[in-house]
C-alpha positions in Angstrom: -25.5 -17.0 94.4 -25.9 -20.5 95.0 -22.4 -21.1 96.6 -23.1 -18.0 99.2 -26.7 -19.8 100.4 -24.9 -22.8 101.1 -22.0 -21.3 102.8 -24.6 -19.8 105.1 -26.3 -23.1 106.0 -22.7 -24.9 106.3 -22.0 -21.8 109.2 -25.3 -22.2 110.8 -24.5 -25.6 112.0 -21.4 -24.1 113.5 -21.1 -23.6 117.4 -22.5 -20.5 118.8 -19.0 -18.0 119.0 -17.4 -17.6 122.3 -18.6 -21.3 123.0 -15.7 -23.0 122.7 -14.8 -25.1 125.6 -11.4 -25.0 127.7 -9.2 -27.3 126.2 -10.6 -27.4 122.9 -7.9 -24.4 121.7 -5.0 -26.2 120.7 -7.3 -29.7 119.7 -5.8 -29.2 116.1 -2.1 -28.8 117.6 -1.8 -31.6 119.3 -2.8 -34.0 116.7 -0.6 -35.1 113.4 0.4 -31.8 111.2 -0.5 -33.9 108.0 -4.1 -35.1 108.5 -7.2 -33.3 108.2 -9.9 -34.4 111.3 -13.6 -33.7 110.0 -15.4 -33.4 113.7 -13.2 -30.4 114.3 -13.7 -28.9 110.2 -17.1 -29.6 109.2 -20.2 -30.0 111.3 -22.5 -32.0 109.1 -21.3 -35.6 108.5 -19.3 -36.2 105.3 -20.8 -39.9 104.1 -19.2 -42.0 101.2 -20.6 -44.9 99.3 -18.2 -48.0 98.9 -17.7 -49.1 95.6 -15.8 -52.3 96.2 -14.3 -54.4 99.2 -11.2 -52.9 100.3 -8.6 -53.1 102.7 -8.4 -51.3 106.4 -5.2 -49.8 107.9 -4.6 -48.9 111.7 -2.1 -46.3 109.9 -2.4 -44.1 107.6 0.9 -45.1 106.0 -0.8 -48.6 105.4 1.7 -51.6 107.3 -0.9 -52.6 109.7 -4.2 -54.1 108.1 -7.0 -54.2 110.4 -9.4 -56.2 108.6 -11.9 -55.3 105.3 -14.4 -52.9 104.4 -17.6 -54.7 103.0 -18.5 -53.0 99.2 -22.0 -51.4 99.0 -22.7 -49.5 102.1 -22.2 -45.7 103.4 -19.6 -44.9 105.5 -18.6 -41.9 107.9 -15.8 -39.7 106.9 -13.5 -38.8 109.9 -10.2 -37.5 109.2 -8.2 -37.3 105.4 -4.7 -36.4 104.2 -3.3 -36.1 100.8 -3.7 -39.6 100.0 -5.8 -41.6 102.0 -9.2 -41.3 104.2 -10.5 -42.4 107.7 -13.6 -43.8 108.0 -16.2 -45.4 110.2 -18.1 -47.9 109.2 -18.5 -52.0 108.8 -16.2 -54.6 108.1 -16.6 -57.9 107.1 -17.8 -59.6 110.6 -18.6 -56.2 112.5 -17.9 -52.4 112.6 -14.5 -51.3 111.8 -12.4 -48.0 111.8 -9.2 -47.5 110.0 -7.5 -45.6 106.8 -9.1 -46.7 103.6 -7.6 -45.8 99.4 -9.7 -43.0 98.0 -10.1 -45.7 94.9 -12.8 -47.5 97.4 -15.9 -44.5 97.9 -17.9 -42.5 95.7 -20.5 -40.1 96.5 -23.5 -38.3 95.0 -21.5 -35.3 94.7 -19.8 -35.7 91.5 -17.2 -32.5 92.8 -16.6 -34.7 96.0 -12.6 -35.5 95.1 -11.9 -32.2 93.7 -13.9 -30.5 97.0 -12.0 -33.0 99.1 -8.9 -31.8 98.3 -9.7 -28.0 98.7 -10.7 -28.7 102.2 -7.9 -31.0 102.7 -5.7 -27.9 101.4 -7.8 -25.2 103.0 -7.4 -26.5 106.4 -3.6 -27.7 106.3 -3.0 -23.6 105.8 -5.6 -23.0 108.3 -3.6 -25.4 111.4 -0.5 -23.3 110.5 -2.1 -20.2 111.1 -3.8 -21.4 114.3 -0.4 -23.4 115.4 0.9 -19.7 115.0 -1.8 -17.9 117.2 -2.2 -15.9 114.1 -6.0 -14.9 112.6 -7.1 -14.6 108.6 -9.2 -13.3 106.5 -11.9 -16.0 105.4 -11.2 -18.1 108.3 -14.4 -19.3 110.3 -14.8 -17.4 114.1 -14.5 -20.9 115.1 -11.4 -21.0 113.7 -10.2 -17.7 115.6 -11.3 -18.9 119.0 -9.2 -21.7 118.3 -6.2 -20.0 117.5 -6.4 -17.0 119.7 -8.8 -17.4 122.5 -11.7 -16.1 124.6 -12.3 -12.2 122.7 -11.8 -9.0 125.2 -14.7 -7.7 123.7 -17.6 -8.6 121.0 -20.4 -7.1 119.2 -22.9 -8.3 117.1 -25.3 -6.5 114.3 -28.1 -8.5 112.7 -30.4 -8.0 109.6 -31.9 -9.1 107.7 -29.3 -9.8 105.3 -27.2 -11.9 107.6 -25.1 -10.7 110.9 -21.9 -9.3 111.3 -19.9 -8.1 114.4 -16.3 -7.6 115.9 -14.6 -9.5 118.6 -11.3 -7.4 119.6 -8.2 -8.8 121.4 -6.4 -6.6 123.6 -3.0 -7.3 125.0 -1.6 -6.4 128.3 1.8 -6.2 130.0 2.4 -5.5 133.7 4.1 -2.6 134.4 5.6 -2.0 138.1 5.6 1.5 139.3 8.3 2.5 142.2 8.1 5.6 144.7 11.6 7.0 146.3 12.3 6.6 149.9 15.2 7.7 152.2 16.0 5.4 155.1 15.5 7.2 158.2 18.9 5.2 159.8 21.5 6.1 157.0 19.5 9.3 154.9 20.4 7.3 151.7 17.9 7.0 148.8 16.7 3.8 147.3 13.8 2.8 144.8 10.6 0.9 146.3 7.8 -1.1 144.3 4.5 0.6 144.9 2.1 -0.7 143.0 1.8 -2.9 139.6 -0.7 -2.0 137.0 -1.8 -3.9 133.6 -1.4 -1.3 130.7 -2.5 -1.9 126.9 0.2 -3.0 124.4 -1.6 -3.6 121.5 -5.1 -4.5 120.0 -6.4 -6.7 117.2 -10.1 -6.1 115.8 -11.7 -8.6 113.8 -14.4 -7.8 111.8 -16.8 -10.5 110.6 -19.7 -11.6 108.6 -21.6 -14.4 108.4 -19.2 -15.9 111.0 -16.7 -15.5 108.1 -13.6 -12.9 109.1 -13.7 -10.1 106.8 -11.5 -8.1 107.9 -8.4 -7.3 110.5 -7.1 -4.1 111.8 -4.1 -4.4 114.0 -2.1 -1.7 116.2 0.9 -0.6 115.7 2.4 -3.0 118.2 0.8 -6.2 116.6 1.4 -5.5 113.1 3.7 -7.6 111.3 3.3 -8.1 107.9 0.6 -8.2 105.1 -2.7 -9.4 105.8 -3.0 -13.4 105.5 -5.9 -14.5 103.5 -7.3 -18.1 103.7 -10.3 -19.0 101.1 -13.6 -19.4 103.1 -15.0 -22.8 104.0 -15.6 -24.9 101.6 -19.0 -26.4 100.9 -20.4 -29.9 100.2 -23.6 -30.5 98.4 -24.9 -33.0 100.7 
């Protein structure tokens, strides 16, 4: 019950759907496949105490050290990967930005690695999907916009339990129609273009609640394979 609340107040901070602006769809692509970036994951900042002085890295592979973090103060978390962090905060002599060991932070979440790691994981699986204009259940409608675009159509329910809705995705192909004609001059028959319509091919619905995807029908056009299913956002205690 607890972990549901919070999910809910996670979502809330979420852009409005269909907000998304032009540009922002392929953000994730266009970025390095191996790290995590929090402003485009998680809406409310993810701070970190530091334990101890440590060192600060242009790279995430550590060969070019920027400087040092001073021990004892909070620091911004901005982008992850397996291994090592990305944080904002101050140096030695002034502010400083750079890839930091996990062995410098703690936090008052006592989950924080092991949650750290399930988002790192959740969201590598989640850029894939996206990379792959491809939707799954428990991904965030943020998370569709991003990988598939601008809906064709939405609705929206709300009670007092929570809101749910659809946003469907229709695709369309031109398809040329032609008339006969006979040439007045030689009586022989050829093919003219007449007109060009846009004709459904296929149609995704995506069923949602709590701005979590809960379901996906497809039609027989689209389909291609099982169902992928992602595990829903995961959620900090802070």
């Amino acid at each position: 019950m607890k972990t549901g609340i919070l999910m809910v107040l996670v979502l809330a901070a979420m852009p409005v759907m269909g907000q998304l602006r032009q540009g922002e769809r392929k953000s994730l692509l266009e970025q390095d496949p191996e790290v995590v970036y929090l402003e485009q994951t998680v809406k409310e900042p993810i701070e970190l105490m530091v334990l101890k002085e440590a060192p600060v890295f242009s790279d995430k592979e550590g060969k070019v050290r920027l400087g040092f973090l001073k021990a004892n103060q909070k620091v911004r978390l901005e982008a992850m990967t397996e291994k090592v962090y990305r944080v904002r905060g101050q140096g030695l002599r002034n502010g400083i930005v750079g890839w930091v060991a996990p062995w410098a932070f703690a936090s008052k979440d006592p989950e924080f690695v092991a949650n750290l790691k399930k988002l790192y994981e959740r969201q590598i699986e989640v850029q894939a999907i996206i990379a792959e204009n491809e939707v799954a259940i428990g991904m965030t409608i943020e998370e569709v916009g991003l990988s598939r675009g601008k809906p064709t159509k939405t609705s929206l329910r709300r009670t007092k339990q929570g809101q749910s809705g659809k946003w469907e995705y229709i695709d369309y192909e031109e398809v040329k129609h032609y008339v006969t004609r006979v040439d007045p001059l030689t009586g022989a028959a050829y093919r003219q273009l007449s007109h060009v319509t846009q004709e459904e091919k296929g149609k995704t619905v995506i069923e949602f609640e709590d701005e979590v995807v809960t379901a996906i029908e497809e039609s027989e056009d689209r389909k291609g394979g099982n169902v992928r299913i992602v595990v829903p956002p995961v959620v900090f205690g802070w």
